[in-house]
C-alpha positions as CSV (number, residue, x, y, z in Angstrom):
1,X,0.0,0.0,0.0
2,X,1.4,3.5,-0.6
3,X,1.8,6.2,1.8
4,X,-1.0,8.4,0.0
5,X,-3.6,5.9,0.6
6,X,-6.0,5.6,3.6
7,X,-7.3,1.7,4.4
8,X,-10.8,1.7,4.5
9,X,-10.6,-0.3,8.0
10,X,-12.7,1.6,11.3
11,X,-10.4,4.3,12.7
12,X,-10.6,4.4,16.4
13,X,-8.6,6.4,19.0
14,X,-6.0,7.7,16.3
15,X,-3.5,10.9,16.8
16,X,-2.4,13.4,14.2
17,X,0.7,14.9,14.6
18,X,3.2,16.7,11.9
19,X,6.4,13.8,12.9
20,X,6.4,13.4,9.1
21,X,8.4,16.1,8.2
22,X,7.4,19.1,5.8
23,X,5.6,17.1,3.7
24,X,3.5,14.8,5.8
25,X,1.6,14.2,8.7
26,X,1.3,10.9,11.0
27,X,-1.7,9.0,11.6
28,X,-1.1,7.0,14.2
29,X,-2.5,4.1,15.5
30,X,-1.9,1.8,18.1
31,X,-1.1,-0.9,15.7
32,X,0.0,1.1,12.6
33,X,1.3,4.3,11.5
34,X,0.4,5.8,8.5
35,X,1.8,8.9,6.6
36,X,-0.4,10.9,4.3
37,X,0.9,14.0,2.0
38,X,-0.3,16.8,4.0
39,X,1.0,19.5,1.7
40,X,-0.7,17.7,-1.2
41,X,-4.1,18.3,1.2
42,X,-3.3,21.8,1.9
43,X,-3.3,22.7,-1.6
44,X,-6.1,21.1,-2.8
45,X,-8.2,21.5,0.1
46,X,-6.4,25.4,1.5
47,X,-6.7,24.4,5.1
48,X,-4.0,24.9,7.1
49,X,-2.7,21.3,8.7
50,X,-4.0,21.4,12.0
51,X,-3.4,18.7,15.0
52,X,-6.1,16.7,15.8
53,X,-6.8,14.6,18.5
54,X,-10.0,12.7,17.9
55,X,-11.7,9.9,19.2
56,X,-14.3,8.1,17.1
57,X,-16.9,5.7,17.8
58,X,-16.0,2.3,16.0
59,X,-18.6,1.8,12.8
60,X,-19.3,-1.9,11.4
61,X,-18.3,-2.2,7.9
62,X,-21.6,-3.8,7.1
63,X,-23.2,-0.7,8.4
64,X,-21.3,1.8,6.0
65,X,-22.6,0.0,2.8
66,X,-26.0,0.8,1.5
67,X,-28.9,-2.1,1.6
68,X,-29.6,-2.3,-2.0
69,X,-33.3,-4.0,-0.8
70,X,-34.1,-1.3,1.0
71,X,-36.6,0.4,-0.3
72,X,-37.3,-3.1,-2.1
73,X,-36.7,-3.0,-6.2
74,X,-38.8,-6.0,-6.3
75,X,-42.6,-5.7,-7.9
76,X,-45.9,-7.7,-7.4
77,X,-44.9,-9.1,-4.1
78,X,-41.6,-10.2,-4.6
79,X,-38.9,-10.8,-2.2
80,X,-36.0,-8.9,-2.3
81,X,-31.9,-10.4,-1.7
82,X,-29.4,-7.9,-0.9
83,X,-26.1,-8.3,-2.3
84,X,-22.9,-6.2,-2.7
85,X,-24.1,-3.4,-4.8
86,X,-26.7,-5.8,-6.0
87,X,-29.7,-7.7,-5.3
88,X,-31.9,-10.5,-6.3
89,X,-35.6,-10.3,-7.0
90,X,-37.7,-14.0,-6.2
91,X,-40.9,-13.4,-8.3
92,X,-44.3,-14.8,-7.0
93,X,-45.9,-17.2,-9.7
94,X,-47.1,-15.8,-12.1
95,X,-44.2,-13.0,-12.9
96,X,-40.9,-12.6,-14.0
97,X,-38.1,-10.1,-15.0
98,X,-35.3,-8.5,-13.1
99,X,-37.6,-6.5,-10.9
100,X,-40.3,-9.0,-11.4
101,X,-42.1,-6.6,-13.2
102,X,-43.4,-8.6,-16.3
103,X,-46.4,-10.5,-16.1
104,X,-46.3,-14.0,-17.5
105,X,-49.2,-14.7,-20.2
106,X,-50.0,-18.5,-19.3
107,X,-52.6,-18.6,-22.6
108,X,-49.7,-18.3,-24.8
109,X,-46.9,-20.0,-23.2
110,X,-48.8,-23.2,-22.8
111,X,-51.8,-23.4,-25.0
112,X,-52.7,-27.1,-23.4
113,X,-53.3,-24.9,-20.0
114,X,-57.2,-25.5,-20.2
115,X,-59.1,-28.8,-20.2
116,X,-60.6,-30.1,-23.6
117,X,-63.5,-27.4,-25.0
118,X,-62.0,-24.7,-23.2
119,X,-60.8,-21.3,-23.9
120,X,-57.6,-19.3,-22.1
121,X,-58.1,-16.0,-20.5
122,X,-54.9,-14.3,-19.0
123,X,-55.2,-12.6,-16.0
124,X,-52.7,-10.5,-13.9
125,X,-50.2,-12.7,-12.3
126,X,-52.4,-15.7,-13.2
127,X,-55.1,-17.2,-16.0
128,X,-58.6,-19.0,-16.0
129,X,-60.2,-21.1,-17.9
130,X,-63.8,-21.1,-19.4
131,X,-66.0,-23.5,-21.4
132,X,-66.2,-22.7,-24.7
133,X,-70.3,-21.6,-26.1
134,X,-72.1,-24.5,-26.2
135,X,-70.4,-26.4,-23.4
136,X,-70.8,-26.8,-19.3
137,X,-68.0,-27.4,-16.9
138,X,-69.0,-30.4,-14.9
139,X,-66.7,-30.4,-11.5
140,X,-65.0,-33.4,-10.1
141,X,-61.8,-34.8,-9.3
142,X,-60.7,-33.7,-13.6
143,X,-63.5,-30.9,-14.0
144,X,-64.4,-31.4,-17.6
145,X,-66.2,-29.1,-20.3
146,X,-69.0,-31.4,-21.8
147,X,-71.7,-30.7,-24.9
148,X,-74.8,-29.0,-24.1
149,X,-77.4,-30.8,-24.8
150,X,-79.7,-28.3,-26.6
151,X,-82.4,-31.2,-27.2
152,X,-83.3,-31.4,-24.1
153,X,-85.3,-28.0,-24.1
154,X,-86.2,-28.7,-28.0
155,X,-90.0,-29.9,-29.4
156,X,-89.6,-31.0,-33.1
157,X,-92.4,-31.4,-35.6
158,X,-94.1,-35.4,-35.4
159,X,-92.3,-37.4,-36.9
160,X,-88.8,-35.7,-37.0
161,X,-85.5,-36.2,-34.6
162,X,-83.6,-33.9,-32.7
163,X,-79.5,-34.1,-33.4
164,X,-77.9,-32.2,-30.7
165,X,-74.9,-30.3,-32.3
166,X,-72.3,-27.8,-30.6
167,X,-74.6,-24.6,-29.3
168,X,-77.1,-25.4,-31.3
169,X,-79.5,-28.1,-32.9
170,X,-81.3,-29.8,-35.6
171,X,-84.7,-31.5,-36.3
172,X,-84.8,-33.5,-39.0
173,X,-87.8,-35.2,-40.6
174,X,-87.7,-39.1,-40.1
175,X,-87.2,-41.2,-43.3
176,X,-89.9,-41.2,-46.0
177,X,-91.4,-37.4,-44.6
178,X,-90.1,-34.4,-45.7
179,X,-90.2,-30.7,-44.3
180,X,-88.2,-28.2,-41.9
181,X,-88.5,-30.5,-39.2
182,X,-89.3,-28.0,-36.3
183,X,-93.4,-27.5,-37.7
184,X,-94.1,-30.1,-40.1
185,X,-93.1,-33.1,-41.5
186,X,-95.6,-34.7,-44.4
187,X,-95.0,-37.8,-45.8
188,X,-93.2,-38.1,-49.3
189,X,-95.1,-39.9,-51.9
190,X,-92.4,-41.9,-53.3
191,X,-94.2,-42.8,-56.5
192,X,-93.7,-39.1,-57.3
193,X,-91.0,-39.7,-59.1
194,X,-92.4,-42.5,-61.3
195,X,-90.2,-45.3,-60.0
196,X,-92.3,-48.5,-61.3
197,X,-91.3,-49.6,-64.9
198,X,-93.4,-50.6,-68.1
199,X,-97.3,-50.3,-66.9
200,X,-96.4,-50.8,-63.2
201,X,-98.9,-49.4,-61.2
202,X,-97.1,-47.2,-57.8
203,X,-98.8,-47.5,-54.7
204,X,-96.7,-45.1,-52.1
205,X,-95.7,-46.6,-48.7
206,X,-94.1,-44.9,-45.8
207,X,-90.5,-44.8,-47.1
208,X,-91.2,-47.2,-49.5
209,X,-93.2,-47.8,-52.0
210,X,-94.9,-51.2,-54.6
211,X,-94.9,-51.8,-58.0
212,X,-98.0,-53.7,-59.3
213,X,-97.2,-55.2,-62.4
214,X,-100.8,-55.8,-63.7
215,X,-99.7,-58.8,-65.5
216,X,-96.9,-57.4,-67.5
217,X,-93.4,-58.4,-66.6
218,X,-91.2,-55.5,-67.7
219,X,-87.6,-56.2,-67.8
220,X,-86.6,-58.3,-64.9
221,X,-83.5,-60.0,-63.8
222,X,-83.2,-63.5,-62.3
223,X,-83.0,-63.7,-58.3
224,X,-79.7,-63.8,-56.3
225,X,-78.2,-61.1,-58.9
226,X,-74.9,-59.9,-57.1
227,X,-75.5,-56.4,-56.1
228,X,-74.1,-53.6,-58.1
229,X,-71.3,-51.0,-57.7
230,X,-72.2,-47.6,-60.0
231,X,-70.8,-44.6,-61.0
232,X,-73.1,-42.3,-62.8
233,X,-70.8,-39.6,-64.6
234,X,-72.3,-36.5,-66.1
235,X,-71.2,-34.5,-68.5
236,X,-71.5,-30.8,-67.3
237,X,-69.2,-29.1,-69.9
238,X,-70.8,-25.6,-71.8
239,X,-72.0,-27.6,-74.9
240,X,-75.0,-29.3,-72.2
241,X,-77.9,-27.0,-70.8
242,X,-80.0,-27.0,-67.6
243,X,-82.9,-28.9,-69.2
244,X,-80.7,-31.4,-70.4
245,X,-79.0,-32.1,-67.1
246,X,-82.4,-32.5,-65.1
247,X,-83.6,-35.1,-67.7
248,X,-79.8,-36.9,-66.7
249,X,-81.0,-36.6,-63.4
250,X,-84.6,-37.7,-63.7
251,X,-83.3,-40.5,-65.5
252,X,-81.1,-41.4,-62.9
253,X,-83.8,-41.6,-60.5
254,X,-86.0,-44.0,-62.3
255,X,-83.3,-46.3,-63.4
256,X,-81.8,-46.0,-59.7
257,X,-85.2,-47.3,-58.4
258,X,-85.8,-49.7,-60.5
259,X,-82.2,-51.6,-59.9
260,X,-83.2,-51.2,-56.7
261,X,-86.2,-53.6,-57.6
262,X,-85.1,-56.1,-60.0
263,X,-81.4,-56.6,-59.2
264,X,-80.3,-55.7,-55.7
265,X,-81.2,-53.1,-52.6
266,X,-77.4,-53.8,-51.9
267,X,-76.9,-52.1,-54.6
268,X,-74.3,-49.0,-53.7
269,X,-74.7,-45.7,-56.2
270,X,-72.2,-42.5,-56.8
271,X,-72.1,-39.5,-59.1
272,X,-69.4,-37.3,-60.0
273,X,-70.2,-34.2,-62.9
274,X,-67.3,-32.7,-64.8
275,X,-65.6,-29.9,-67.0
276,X,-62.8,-28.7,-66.6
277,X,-63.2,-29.9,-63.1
278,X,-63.8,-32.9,-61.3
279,X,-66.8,-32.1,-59.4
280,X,-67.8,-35.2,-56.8
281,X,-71.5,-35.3,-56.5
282,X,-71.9,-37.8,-53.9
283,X,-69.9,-40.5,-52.7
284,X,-70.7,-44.5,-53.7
285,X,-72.2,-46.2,-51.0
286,X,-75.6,-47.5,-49.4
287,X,-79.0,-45.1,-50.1
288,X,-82.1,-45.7,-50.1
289,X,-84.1,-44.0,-53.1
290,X,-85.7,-41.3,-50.9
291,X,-81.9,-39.8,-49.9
292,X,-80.6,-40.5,-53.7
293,X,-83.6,-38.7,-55.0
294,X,-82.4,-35.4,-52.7
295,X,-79.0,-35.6,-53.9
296,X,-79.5,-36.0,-57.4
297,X,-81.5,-33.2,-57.6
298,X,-78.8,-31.5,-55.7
299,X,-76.8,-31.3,-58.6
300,X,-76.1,-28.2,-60.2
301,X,-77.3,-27.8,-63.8
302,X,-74.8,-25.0,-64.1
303,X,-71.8,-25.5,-67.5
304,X,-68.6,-24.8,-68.2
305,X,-66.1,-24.7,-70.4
306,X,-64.2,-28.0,-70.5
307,X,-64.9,-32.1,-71.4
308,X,-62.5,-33.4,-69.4
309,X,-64.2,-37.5,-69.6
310,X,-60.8,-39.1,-69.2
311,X,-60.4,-37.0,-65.7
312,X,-64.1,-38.6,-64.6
313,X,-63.1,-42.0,-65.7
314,X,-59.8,-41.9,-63.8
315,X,-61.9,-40.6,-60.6
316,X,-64.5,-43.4,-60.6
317,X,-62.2,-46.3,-61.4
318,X,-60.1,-45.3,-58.7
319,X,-63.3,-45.5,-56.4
320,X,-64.2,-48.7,-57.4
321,X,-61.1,-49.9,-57.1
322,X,-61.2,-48.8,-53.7
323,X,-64.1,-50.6,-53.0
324,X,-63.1,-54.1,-54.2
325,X,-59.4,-53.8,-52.6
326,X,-61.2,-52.4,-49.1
327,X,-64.2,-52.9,-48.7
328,X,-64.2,-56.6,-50.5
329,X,-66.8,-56.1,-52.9
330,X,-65.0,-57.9,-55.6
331,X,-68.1,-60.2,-56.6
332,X,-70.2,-57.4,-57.3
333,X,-70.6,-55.7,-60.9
334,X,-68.5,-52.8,-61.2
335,X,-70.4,-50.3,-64.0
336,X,-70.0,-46.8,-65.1
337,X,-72.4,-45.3,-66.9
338,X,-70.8,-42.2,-68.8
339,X,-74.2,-39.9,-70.3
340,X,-72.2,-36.8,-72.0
341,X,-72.9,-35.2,-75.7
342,X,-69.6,-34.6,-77.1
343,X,-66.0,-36.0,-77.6
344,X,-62.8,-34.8,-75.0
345,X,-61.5,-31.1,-74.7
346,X,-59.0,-29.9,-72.9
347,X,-57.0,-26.8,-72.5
348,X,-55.8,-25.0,-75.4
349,X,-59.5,-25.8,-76.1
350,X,-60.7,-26.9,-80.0
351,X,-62.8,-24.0,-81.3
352,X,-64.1,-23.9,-84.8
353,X,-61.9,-25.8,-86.5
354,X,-63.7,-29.0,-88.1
355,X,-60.3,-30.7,-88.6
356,X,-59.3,-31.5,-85.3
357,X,-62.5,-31.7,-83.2
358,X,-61.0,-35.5,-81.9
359,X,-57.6,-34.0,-81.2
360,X,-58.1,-34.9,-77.9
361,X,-59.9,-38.4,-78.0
362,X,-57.4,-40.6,-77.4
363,X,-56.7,-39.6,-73.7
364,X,-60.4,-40.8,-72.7
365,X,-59.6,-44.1,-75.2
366,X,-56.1,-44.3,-72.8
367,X,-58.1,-43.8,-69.8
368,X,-61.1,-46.4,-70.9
369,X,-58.4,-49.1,-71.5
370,X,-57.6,-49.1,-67.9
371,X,-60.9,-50.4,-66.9
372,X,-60.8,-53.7,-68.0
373,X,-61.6,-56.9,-67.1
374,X,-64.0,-56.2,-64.2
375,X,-65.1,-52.6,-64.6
376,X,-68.1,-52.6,-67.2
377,X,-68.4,-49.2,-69.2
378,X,-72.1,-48.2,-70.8
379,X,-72.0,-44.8,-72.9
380,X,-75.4,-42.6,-73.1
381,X,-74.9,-40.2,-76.2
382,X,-76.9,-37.6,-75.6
383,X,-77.9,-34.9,-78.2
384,X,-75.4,-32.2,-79.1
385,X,-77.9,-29.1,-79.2
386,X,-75.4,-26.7,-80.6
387,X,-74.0,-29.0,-83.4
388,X,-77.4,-30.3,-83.8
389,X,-78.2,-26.8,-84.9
390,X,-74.8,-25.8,-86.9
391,X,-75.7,-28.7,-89.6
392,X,-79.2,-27.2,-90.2
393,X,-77.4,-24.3,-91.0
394,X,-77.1,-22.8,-94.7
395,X,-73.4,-21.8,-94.5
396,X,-71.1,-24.8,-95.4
397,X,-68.5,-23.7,-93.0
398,X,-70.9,-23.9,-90.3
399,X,-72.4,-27.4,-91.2
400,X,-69.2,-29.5,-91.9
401,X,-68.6,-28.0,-88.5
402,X,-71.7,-29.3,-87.0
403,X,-70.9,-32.9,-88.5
404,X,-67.4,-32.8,-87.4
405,X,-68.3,-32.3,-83.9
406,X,-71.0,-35.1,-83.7
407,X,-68.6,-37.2,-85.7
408,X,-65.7,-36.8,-83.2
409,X,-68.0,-37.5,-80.0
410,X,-69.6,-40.8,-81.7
411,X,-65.9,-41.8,-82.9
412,X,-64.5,-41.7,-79.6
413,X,-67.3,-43.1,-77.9
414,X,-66.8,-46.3,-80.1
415,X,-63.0,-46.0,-79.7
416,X,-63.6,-46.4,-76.1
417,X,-66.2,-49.6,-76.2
418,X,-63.1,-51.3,-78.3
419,X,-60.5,-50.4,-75.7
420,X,-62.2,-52.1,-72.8
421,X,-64.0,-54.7,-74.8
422,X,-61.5,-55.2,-77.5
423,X,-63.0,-58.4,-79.6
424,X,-66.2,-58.4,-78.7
425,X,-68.3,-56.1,-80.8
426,X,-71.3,-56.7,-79.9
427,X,-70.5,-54.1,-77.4
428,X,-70.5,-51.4,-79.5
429,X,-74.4,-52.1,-79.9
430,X,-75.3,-52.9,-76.9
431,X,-72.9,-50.7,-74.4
432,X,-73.8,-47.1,-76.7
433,X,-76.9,-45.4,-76.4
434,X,-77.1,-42.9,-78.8
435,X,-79.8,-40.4,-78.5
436,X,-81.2,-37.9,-80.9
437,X,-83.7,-36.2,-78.5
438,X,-83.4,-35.8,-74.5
439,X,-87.1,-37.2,-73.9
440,X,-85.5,-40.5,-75.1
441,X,-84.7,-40.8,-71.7
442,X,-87.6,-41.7,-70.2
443,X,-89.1,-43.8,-73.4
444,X,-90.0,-47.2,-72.4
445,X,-88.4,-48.6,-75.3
446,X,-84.7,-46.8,-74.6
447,X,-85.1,-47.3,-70.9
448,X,-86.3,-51.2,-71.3
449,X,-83.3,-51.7,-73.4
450,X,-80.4,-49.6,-70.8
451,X,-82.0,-51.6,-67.8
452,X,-81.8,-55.4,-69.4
453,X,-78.2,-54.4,-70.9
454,X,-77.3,-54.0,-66.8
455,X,-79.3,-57.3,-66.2
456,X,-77.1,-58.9,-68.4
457,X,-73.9,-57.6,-67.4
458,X,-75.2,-58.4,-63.6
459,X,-75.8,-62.2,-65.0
460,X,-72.4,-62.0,-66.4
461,X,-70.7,-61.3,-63.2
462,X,-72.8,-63.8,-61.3
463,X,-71.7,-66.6,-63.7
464,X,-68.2,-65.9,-63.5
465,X,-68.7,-65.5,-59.8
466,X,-70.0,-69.2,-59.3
467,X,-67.3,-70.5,-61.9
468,X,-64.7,-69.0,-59.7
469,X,-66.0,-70.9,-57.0
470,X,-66.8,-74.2,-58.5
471,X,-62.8,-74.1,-59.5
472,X,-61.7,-73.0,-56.0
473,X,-58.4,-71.8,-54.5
474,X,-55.5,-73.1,-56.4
């Protein structure tokens, strides 16, 4: 330690004198002596160096330093350490930071804070939890938020069913009535929709209905038919209208109802539309004709530009191949029933130019390929109103066009009936319906003929179904 420097120890009982000469002073103690410059303290301080005897009162070191916790730094209830020219703040649950200052936001530092059906709310230094609408808390040893059950409070119409649902509710009219649910709910008459075939009479039942023959047959299948697997695909590109599309779909109906009646009730349906989208109508699975009735006429009758068939076939053979890998329905027919009115377009589209108006058959051909040997294919041509119309026309341009487009669509149709037949012709007769009017439809005649062609495929798959099993597992 030099001579200029003072220890910071407690002085007690010391003397000044001026022993040190002309340029110091003595401190002295009755341990040590210490000499400070006293000239150095005259001039910076101009006091005259005086002698001093002083006696002090001994201080504690501890008690010179300041408390650094006192007044307390620490916020919301903390507690306070002091240290040397320091301190420590211990924060109460629910804060944090140096003075404990910041408070913690529990909602978003653990989102799995509240139970199942609850919602976070942050408070100061802490967080609750509430049920979210629609739900109660139920206490207990794990307090819970459970569903309301809003049908508890709820009168629906006779004959509907209440479905509770989150904060809210639903009555629904029991099968074979129809209405809102909550006032009414009359029965359907099924035969409505003309369901019976031939001269059938309809006599409506409660979400059901008979078919009284009179006598006449009608086209019938034999019993035991394995049930069917269908995709009905239509055709919703611009060159179809609105009229046209609800005759597809009335169409539908009555051919729907009457496979349910001559072939199978097992029988599982599905409809996809397309243009230059695939647009999935309604999934293939069990109906009964009440529910497929509602969701046919679901269906948009809406157009637009686009014939993308070789899209739709991709989309239902992929289904059905779904269906006999998972579901094992490998014994049942597979058929897809394709009603459009034109041949494939895609993007750049083919405008006006008769020369290329199959330019882009061959991807539906491609596509149709695919689908053999257990995935039937029947083609319903229906009536190209705007080509229909170009060859009535007087300008040669406009007719040649007219004829190219019907010739392209009937081409490709064949084309398609060859790839997934290949040698059998006989196909191209009975597998391609091609109509010149919409009303066709609903003839007897063209109707008789669609529903034995599926009765005969439906015997086809049977009788390979039984050879398979007379041969057994190899």
């Amino acid at each position: 330690m030099s001579n200029d420097e003072v220890p910071s120890e407690e002085i007690s009982n010391d003397v000044f004198n001026e022993d040190g000469g002309d340029n110091g002073c003595i401190i002295e103690n009755k341990d040590i002596s210490y000499v400070i410059n006293c000239s150095k303290i005259r001039q910076l301080l101009s006091v005259v160096c005086i002698f001093i005897v002083a006696v002090t009162i001994a201080v504690p070191v501890e008690l010179l330093r300041k408390n650094e916790c006192d007044p307390t730094p620490c916020l919301n209830d903390g507690t306070c350490f002091d240290g040397v020219n320091s301190y420590l703040c211990d924060c109460k649950s629910g804060f944090r930071g140096t003075n404990c200052e910041e408070d913690i936001n529990e909602c978003l530092e653990d989102p799995t804070s509240c139970m199942a059906n609850a919602y976070c709310l942050n408070r100061y230094g802490s967080f609750e939890c509430d049920c979210e609408v629609g739900y109660e808390l139920v206490d207990g040893d794990e307090p819970a938020c459970v569903d309301v059950d809003e049908c508890k409070n709820v009168k629906c119409a006779n004959h509907a069913t209440c479905e509770d649902k989150v904060n809210a509710y639903a009555c629904t009219c029991n099968p074979g009535y129809s209405g809102n649910g909550t006032t009414e709910c009359l029965e359907l008459n099924e035969c409505e929709s003309s369901p019976c075939v031939s001269n059938e009479t309809c006599t409506d039942g409660i979400n059901g209905y008979t078919c009284d023959s009179g006598g006449e047959t009608g086209p019938t299948c034999d019993t035991g038919m394995p049930p069917l697997d269908i995709w009905y695909i239509i055709d919703r590109s611009a060159s179809m209208d609105g009229p046209t599309i609800e005759a597809v779909k009335d169409f539908l109906l009555k051919l729907s109802s009457w496979i349910y009646k001559h072939l199978s009730r097992n029988t599982w349906i599905g409809a996809v539309s397309y243009n230059d989208k695939i647009h999935p109508e309604f999934d293939i699975g069990p109906r009964s004709l009440s529910s497929l009735k509602l969701e046919l006429n679901d269906i948009p009758n809406t157009t637009e530009m686009g014939d993308y068939t070789q899209s739709a076939l991709e989309y239902a053979r992929t289904k059905i191949e779904y269906l006999d890998r998972e579901k094992r329905r490998q014994i049942n027919t597979n058929l897809i029933i394709l009603l459009t009115n034109g041949a494939t377009n895609v993007k750049p589209y083919v405008a006006n130019d008769s020369t290329i108006q199959d330019k882009y058959s061959h991807l539906a051909i491609t596509e149709a390929a695919k689908l053999k040997p257990d995935l039937d294919l029947m083609i319903i041509g229906l009536p190209h109103k705007v080509a229909l119309r170009l060859v009535q026309s007087e300008d040669v341009n406009q007719a040649q066009l007219g004829r190219a487009i019907l010739d392209a669509a009937k081409n490709e149709w064949n084309a398609m009936i060859k790839a997934v037949y290949q040698s059998d012709r006989a196909k191209l007769h009975s597998n391609i319906f091609t109509l010149n009017y919409v009303n066709e439809l609903l003839q007897l005649d063209v109707f008789g003929y669609i529903s034995q062609e599926v009765c005969r495929l439906a015997s086809k798959r049977k009788k390979l179904g039984s050879r398979a099993e007379s041969v057994g597992p190899r």
